[in-house]
C-alpha positions in Angstrom: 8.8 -212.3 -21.4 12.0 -210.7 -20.5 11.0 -207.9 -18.3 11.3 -208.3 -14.8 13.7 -212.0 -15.5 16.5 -210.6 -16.7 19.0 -207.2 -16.2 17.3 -204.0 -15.5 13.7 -203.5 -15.0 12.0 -200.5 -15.1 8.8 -198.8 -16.1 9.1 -198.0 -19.9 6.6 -195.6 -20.3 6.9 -192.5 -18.0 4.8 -189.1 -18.0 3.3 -186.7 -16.3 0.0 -188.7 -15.6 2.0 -191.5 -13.8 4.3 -194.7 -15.0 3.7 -197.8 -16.8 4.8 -200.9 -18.4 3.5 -200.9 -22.1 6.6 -202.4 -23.9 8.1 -205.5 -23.5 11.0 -208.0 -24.7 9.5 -211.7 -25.6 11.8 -214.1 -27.1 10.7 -217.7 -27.5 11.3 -220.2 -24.7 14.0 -221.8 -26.4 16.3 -218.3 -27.1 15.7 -217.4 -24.0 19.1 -218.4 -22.4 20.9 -216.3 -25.5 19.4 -213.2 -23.2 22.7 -211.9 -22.1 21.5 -208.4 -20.3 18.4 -206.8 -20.5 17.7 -203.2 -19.5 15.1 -199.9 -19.8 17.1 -196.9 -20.4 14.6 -193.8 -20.0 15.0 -191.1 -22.5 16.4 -188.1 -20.6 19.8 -190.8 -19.7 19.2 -191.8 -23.4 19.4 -188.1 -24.5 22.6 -187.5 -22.3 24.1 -191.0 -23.5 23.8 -189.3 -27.0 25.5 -186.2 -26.6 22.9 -184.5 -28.7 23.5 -180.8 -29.4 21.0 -178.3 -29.2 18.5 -177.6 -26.7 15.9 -180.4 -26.1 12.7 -178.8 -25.7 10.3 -182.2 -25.9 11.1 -185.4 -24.1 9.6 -188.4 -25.5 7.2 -190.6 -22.8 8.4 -193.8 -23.8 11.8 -195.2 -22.5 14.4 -197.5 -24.6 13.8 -201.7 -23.9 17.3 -202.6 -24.9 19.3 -206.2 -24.7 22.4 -207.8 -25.2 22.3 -211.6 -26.8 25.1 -214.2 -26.7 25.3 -215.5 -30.5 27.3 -218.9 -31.6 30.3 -218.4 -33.2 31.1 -214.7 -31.9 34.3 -215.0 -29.6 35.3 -212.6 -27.1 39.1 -213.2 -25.7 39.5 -213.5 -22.1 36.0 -213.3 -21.7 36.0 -209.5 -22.6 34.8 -207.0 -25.4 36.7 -204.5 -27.0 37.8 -202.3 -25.3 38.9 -200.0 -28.1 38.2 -196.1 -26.9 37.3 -195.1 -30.5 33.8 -195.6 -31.1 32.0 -195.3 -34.2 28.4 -192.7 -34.2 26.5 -191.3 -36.4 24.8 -188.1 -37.1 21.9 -186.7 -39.1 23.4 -184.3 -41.4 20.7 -181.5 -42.2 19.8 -182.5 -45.4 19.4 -185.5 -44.6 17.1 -188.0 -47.3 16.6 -184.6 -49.3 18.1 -186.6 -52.6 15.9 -189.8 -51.4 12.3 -188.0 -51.5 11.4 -190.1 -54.9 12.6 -193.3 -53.7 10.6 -192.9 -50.2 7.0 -191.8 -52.3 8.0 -194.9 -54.3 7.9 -197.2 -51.6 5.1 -195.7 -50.0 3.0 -196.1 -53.3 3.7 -199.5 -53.2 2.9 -200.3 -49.2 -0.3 -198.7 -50.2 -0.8 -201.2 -52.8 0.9 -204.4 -51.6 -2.1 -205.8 -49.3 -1.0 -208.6 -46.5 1.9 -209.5 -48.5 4.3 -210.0 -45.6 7.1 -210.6 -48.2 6.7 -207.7 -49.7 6.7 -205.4 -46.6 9.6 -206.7 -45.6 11.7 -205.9 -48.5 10.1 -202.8 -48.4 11.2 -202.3 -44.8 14.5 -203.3 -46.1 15.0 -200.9 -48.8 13.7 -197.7 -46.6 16.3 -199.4 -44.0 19.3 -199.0 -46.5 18.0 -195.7 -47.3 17.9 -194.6 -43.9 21.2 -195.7 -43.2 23.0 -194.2 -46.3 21.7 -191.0 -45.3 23.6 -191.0 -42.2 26.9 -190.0 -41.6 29.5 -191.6 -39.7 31.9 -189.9 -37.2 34.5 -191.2 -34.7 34.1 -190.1 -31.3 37.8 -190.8 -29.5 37.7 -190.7 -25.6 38.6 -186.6 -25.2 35.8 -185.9 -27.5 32.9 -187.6 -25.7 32.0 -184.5 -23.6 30.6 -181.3 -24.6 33.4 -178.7 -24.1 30.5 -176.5 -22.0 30.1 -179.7 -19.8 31.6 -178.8 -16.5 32.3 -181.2 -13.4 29.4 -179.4 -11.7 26.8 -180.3 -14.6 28.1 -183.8 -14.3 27.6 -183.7 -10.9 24.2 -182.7 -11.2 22.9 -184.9 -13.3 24.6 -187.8 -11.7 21.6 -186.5 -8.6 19.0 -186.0 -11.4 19.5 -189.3 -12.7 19.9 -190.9 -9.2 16.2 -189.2 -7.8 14.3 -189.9 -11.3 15.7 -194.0 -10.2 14.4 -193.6 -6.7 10.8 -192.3 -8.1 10.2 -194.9 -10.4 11.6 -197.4 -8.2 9.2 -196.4 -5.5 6.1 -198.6 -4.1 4.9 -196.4 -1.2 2.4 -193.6 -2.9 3.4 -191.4 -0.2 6.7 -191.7 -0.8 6.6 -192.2 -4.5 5.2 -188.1 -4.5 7.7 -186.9 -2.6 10.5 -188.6 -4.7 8.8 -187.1 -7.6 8.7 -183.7 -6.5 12.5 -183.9 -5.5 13.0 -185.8 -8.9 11.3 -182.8 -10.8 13.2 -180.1 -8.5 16.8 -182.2 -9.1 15.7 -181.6 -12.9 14.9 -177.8 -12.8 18.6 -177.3 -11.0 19.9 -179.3 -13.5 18.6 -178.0 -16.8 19.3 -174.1 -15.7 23.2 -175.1 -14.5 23.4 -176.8 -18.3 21.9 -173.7 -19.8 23.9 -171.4 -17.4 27.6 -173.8 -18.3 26.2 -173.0 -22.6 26.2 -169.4 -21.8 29.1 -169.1 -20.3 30.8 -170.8 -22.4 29.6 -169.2 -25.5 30.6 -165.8 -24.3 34.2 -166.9 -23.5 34.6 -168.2 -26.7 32.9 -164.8 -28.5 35.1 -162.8 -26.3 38.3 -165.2 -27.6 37.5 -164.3 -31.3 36.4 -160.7 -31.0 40.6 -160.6 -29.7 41.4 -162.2 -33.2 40.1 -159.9 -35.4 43.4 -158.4 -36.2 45.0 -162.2 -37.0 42.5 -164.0 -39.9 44.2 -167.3 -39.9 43.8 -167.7 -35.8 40.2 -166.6 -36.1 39.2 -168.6 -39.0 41.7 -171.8 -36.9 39.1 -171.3 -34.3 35.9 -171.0 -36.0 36.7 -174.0 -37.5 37.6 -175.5 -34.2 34.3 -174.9 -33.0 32.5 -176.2 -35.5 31.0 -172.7 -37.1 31.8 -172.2 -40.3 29.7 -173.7 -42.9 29.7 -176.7 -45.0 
C-alpha cells in the first residue's frame, strides 16, 4: 500500500455526504522502493491544472491517485528533468471517434463473447487504447499560453484561498473544526466561481466591443477572430 507511505496523502473520494479513502496505490513489496512520489490531486485542482474551457457544471467525487516511479536505464542529468517550457497536450476535438463507431461495436461484440480470456481482453483493451489515442489531437502549450487570457491576478488569487481552505477541510481531525473549515471552504468556492464567471464576462465584452470597431477593416476583424479561436474549422 502506497497511501499514507509515500508523497501526498489525501482522501480520494470527496462529496457532499463527507470524505473517504476508496482508492488506493499497491505495488508489490519488492517495487516498492521504484515509488518515486506519490500524491491525490482532487478534481477541482485537476480541472484548473487542465485549463479546460467551458463552464464546468458537474464535478466528479472521486480525486486523481497519481505517482511518479524511478525506472532502470532512464537518466536524468544533474539529477534534474527537463525543463523544457513547451509542453505537449492534447484535446478532444468534437468529433471525436465519430469515424471509429464500427471499430468500437466491433470490439464490444467480441468482449461480449470472449468469456474469462484474460488475453483476449487485454488486446482488446489495447486496440480501444490506440483508438482512443488516435482520436486525440495534440497541441503545444508554450509558457505565455498556459493561462486563459480572461484569467486575471485576482482569480489566481482566489483560487490559490479556495485551494488552500478545501486543504485545511480535508486535512482536518477535529469534527468541530472540520465543519467550520468546510463552510469557509464552500464560501472560498462561491467567491471564487462568480469572480471566474465575472473575469469571462468581462472579458468577452471587451473583445465584442474590439470587433464591433473593425467592421469597416475585414482583414483586422477576421485577424482577430481567428486570434480568438472563433471561426470555424
Amino acid at each position: 500500500m502506497v497511501n499514507g507511505r509515500k508523497g501526498r496523502d489525501m482522501f480520494t473520494c470527496v462529496s457532499n455526504k463527507g470524505r473517504s479513502v476508496v482508492d488506493y496505490c499497491v505495488v508489490g513489496v519488492e517495487n516498492f522502493d521504484t515509488i518515486h512520489d506519490f500524491r491525490v490531486t482532487t478534481m477541482r485542482e485537476s480541472i484548473d491544472e487542465m485549463r479546460l474551457k467551458g463552464e464546468v457544471t458537474r464535478v466528479p467525487d472521486h480525486s486523481l491517485v497519481q505517482r511518479e516511479m524511478l525506472m532502470n536505464g532512464v537518466e536524468h542529468k544533474d539529477g534534474k528533468g527537463s525543463q523544457d517550457s513547451n509542453k505537449k497536450r492534447y484535446v478532444v476535438p468534437e468529433n471525436y471517434l465519430e469515424a471509429n463507431v464500427e471499430d468500437i461495436r466491433r470490439l464490444a461484440q467480441k468482449v461480449a463473447s470472449m468469456g474469462k480470456d484474460q488475453k483476449a481482453v487485454d488486446e482488446v483493451y489495447d486496440e480501444l487504447m490506440e483508438i482512443m489515442n488516435g482520436g486525440l489531437r495534440g497541441i503545444t502549450m508554450k509558457g505565455n499560453e498556459r493561462r486563459q487570457p480572461w484569467f486575471t491576478h485576482e482569480s489566481a488569487k482566489l483560487r490559490k484561498e479556495f485551494h488552500r481552505s478545501e486543504k485545511e477541510w480535508l486535512g482536518c481531525r477535529d469534527n468541530e473544526l472540520r465543519k467550520r473549515k468546510r463552510s469557509a471552504y464552500l464560501e472560498k468556492r462561491r467567491v471564487y466561481k462568480r469572480a471566474v464567471g465575472r473575469a469571462k464576462k468581462r472579458y468577452v465584452e471587451h473583445k465584442c466591443s474590439e470587433l464591433e470597431g473593425m467592421v469597416r477593416n475585414p482583414k483586422k476583424w477576421w485577424s482577430m477572430v481567428k486570434k480568438l479561436k472563433m471561426a470555424g474549422g
